[in-house]
C-alpha positions as CSV (number, residue, x, y, z in Angstrom):
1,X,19.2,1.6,17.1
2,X,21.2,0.1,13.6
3,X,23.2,2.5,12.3
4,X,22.9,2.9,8.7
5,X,25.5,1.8,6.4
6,X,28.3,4.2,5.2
7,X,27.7,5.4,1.7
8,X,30.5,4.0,0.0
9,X,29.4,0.2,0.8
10,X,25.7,1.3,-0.4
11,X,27.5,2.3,-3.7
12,X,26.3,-0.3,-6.4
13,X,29.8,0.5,-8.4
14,X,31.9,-0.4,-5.4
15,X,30.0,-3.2,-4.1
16,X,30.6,-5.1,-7.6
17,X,34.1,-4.1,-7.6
18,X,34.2,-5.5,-4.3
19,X,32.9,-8.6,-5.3
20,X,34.9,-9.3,-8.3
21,X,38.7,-8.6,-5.9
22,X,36.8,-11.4,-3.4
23,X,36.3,-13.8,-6.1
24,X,40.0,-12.7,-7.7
25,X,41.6,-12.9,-4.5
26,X,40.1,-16.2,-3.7
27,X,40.6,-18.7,-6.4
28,X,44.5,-17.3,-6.8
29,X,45.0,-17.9,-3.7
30,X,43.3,-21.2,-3.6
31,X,44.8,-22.1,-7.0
32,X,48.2,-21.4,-6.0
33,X,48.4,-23.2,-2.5
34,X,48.4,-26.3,-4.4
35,X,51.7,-25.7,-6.2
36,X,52.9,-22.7,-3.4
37,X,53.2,-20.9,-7.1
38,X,51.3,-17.3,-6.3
39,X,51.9,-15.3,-8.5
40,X,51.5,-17.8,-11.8
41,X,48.0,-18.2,-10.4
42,X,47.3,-14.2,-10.0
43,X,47.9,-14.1,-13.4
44,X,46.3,-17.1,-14.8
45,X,43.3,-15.6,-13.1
46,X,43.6,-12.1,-14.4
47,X,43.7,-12.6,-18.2
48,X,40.7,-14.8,-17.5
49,X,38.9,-12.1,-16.0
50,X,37.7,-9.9,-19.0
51,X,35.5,-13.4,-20.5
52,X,34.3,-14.2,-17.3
53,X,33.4,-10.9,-16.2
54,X,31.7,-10.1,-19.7
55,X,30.1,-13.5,-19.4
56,X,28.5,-12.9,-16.3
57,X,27.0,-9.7,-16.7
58,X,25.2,-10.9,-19.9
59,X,23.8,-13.2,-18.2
60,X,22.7,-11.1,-15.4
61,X,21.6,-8.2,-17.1
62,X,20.4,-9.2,-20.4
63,X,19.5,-13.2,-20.1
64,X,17.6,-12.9,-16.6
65,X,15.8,-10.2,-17.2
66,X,14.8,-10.6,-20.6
67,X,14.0,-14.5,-20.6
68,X,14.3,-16.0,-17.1
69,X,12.4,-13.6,-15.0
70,X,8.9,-13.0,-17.8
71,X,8.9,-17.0,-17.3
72,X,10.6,-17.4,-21.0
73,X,12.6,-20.4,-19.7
74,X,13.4,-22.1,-23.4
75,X,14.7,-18.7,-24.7
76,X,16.6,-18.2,-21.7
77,X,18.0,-21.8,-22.2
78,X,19.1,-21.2,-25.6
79,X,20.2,-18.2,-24.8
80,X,22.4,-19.3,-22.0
81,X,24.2,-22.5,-24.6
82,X,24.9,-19.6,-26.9
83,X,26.5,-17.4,-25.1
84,X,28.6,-19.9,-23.3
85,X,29.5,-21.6,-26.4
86,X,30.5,-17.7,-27.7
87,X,32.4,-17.3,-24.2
88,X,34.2,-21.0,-24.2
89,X,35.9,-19.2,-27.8
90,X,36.5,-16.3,-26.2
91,X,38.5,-17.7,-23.4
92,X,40.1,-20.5,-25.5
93,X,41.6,-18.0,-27.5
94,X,42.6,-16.5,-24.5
95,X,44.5,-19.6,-23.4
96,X,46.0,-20.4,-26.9
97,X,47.0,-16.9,-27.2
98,X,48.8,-15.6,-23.8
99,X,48.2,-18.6,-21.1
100,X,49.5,-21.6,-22.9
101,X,52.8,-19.8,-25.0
102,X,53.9,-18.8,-21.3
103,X,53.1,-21.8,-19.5
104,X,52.1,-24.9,-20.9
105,X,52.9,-24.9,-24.7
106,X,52.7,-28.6,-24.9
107,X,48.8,-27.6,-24.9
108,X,49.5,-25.9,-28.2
109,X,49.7,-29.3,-30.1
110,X,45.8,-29.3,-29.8
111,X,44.0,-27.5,-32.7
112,X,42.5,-24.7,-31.5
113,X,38.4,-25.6,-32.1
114,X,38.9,-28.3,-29.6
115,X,35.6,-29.1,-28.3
116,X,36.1,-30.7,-25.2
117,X,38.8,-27.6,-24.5
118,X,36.0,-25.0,-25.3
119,X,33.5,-26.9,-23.3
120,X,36.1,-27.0,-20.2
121,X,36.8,-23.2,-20.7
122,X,33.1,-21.8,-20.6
123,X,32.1,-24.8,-17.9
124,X,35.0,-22.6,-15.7
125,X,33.1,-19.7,-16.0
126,X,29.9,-21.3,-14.2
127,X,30.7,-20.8,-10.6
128,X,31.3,-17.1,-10.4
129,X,28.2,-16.7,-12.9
130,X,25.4,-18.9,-10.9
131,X,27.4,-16.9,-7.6
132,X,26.7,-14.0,-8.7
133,X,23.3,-14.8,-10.7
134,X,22.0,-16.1,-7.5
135,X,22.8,-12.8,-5.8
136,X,20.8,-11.3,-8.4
137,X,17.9,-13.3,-8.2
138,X,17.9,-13.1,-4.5
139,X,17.7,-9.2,-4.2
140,X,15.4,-9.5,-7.1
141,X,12.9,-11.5,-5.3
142,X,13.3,-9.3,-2.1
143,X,12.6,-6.0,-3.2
144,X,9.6,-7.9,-4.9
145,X,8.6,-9.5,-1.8
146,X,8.7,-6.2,0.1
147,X,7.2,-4.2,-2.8
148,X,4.3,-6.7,-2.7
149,X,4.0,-6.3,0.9
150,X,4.3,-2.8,0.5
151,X,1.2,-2.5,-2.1
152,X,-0.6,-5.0,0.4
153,X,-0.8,-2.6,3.2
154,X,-1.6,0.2,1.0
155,X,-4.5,-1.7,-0.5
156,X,-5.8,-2.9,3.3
157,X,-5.4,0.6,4.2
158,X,-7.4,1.9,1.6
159,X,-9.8,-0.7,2.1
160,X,-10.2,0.4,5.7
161,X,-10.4,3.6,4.9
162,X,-13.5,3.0,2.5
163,X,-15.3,1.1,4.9
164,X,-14.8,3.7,7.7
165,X,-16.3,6.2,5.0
166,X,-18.9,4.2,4.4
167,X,-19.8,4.2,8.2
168,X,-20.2,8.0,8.4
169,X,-22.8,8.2,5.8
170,X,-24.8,5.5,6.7
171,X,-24.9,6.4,10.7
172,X,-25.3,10.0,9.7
173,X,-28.6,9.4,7.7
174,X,-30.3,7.3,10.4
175,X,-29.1,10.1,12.9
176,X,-30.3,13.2,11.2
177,X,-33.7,10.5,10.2
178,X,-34.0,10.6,14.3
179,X,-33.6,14.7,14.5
180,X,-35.9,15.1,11.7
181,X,-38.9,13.1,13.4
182,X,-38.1,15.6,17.0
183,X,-38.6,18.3,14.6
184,X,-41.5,17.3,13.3
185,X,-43.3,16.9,16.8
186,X,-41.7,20.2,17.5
187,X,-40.1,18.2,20.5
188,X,-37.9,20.3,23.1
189,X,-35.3,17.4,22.9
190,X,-34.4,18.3,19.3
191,X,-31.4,21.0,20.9
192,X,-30.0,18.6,23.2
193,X,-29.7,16.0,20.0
194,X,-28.1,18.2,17.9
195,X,-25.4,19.1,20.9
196,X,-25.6,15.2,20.7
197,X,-24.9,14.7,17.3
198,X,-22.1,17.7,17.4
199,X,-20.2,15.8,19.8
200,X,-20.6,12.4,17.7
201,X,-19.4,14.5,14.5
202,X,-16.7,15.5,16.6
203,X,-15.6,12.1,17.7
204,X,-16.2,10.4,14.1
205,X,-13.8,13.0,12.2
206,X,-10.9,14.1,14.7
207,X,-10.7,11.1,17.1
208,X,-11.1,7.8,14.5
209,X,-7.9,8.8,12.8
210,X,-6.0,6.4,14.3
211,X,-6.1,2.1,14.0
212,X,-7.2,2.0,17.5
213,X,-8.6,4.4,20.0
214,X,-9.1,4.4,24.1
215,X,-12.0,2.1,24.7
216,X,-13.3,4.3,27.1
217,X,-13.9,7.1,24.4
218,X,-15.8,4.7,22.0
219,X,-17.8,3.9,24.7
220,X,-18.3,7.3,25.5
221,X,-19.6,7.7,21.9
222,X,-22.0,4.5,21.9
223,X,-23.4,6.3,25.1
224,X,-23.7,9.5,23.8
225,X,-25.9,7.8,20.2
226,X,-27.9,5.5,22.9
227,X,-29.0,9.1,24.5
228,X,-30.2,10.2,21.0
229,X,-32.5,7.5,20.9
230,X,-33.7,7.5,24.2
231,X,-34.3,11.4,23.2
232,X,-36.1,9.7,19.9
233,X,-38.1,6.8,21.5
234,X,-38.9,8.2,24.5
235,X,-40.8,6.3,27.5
236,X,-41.2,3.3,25.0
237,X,-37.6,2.4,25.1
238,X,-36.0,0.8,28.1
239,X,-31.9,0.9,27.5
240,X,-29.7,-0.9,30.0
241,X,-26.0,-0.2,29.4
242,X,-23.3,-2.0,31.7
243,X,-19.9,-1.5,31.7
244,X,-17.6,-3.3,33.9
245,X,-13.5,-4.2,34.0
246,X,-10.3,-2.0,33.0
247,X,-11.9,0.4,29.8
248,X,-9.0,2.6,30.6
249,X,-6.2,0.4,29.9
250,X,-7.9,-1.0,26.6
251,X,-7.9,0.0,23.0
252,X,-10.4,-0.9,19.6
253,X,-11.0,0.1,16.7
254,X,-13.3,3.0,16.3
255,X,-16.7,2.7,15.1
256,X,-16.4,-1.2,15.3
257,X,-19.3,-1.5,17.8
258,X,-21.3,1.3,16.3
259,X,-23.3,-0.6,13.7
260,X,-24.5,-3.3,16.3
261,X,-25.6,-0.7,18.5
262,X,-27.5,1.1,16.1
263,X,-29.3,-1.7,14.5
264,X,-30.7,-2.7,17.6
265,X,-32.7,0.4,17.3
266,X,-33.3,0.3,13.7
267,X,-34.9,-3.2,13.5
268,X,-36.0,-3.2,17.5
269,X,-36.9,-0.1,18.6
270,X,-38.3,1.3,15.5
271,X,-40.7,-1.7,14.6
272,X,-42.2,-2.4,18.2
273,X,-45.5,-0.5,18.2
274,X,-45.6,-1.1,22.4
275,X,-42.7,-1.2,24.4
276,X,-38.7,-1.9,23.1
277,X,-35.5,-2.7,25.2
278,X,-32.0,-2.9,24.2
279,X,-29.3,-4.3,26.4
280,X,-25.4,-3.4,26.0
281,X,-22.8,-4.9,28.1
282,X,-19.0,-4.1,27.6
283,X,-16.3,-5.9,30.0
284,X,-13.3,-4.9,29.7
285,X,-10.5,-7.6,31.2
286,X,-7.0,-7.6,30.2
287,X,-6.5,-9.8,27.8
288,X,-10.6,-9.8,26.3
289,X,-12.9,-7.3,25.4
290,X,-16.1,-9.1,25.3
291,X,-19.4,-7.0,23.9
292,X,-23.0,-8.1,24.1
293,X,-25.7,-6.4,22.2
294,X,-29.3,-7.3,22.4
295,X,-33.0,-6.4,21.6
296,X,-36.3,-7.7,21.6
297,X,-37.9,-7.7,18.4
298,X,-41.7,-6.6,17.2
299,X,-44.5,-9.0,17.5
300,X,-44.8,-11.7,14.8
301,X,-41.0,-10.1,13.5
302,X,-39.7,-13.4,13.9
303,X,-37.9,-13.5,10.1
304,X,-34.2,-13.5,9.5
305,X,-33.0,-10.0,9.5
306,X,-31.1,-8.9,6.0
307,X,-27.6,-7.5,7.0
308,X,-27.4,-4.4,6.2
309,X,-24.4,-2.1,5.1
310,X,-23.3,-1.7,8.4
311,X,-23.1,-5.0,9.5
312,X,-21.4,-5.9,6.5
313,X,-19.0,-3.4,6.8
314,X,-17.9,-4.1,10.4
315,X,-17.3,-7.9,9.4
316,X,-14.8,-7.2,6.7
317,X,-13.3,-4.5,9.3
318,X,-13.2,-6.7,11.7
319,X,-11.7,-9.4,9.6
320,X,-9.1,-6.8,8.3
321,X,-8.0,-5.3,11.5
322,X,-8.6,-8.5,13.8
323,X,-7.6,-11.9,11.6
324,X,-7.9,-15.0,13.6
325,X,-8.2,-12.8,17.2
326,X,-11.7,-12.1,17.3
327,X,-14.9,-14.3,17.5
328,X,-18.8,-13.1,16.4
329,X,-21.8,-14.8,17.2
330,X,-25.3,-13.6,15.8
331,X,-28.5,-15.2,16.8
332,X,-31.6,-14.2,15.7
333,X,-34.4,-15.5,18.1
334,X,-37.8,-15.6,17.8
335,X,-38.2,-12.8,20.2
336,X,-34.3,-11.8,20.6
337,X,-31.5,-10.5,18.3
338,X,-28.3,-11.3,20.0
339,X,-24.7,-10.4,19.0
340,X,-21.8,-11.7,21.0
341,X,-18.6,-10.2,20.2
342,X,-15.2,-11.1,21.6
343,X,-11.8,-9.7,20.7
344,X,-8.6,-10.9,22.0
345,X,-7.0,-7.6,22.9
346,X,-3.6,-9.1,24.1
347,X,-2.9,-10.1,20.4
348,X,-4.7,-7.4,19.1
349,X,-2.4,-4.9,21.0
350,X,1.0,-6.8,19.7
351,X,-0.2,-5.9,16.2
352,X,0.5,-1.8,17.1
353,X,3.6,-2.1,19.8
């Protein structure tokens, strides 16, 4: 576990002051090994420090910001010239004033607007600013980086959000369709569908909170909707549900299979006028989940079927929640609608360790 920093390094005050002694530090001592002469270079470096310091922060804080960053590069060029034109004066008057008089007054023989002098004094001031610029831009572009990342998973979890809203609705109407026709043959099953349907409710708003829940208890769930339609359908619906390998040890997302399941009902079931079937397979190994979902269709339905909002939705979901891990096959036969779905679950687990 990283501990956090103490509070005085996190202090923006004390981190610049910081960083000014390091540069301080630095050049005097580098300046001064050449000559073993200290303590002339501490100070050569100190009456420099006001220009370069003032220098540096208007760039920072004025120049980036206002020109560089909104993509304003000619202002910011401009800009930039001026201001180290304005701070070449500055520190030649500095020199002519206090650093030549005390050491080198042979330099006083040169007129003080000496171009090539101010152009060498404000070309001095370079290195600490781009040091200290690049800094700058470098946290700048991190907290954007993380912000955007930040208002990425915020928009993918409200996108996942929406479509898992969108999946209550739409199963809840073709469920409460199914009750509604028991009702109106006054069927004895219509009690055990809506103890059914209770324990789907149940499932759908206190278990599907999560990104991924036990395979086992989505399974569960698909079982307990195939009873409602076998309650619905009755003898003219043959369902044949196999589950095989490790459901126990696996995870998925809820309500991703849901929408397969049910449409093999909605355009199988519900438009044969003789006898329907609808296989579901589910096996479970460690590193695959693979699903298969089929259904025969009506006589002479042999059309394309329309996606509808379910199957839509559990695309994108799958696309959101599963990128590059999962594979979907749907073939729509002459007499068969197939769906094939395989997800990776070893990768798809790495993605909530």
């Amino acid at each position: 576990m990283k501990r956090p920093l103490p509070s005085i390094l996190r202090n923006r005050i004390f981190q610049h002051v910081l960083f000014w002694l390091a540069h301080l530090v630095f050049y005097a001592t580098l300046y001064g090994s050449f000559q073993e002469n200290y303590r002339q270079t501490f100070f050569e470096e100190l009456i420099y420090f006001p220009g370069k310091i003032a220098f540096t922060y208007f760039t920072m804080y004025f120049l980036l910001p206002r020109y560089l960053l909104p993509g304003r590069y000619w202002a910011f060029a401009i800009g930039f010239l001026i201001a180290s034109l304005v701070a070449g004066v500055v520190q030649r008057y500095v020199a002519y004033n206090f650093h030549y008089p005390l050491y080198y007054p042979q330099y006083l023989s040169d007129p003080f607007f000496y171009f090539p002098k101010i152009v060498k004094m404000f070309v001095s001031i370079y290195p600490v600013t781009f040091t200290a610029a690049t800094i700058k831009l470098l946290k700048y572009w991190y907290t954007n980086q993380k912000a955007q990342q930040v208002l990425k998973e915020e928009k993918l979890q409200a996108e996942l959000k929406f479509l898992k809203t969108q999946i209550h609705p739409h199963f809840l109407f073709n469920t409460l369709n199914n009750l509604y026709a028991l009702t109106l043959k006054k069927s004895e099953r219509a009690p055990d569908m809506v103890l059914k349907l209770s324990e789907l409710i149940n499932y759908m708003l206190y278990e599907c909170t999560s990104d991924e829940v036990p395979l086992e208890k989505e399974i569960k769930f698909i079982q307990n909707y195939i009873d409602i339609e076998k309650m619905r359908y009755g003898d003219k619906l043959d369902v044949d549900v196999r589950i095989t390998g490790g459901i126990n040890t696996c995870t998925i997302a809820p309500l991703i299979l849901l929408p397969f399941v049910e449409n093999c009902f909605k355009h199988g079931a519900s438009e044969e006028l003789q006898q329907s079937w609808v296989k579901v397979s589910i096996d479970a190994q460690e590193h695959v989940i693979l699903v298969k979902v089929e259904n025969n269709k009506a006589n002479g339905n042999g059309h394309a079927r329309k996606e509808g909002i379910g199957i839509q939705n559990v695309k994108r979901r799958l696309d959101l929640l599963y990128p590059d891990q999962y594979e979907l096959k749907i073939m729509n036969g002459e007499e068969t609608f197939l769906v094939v779905l395989t997800i990776n679950q070893k990768v798809a687990e790495s993605r909530y360790s």
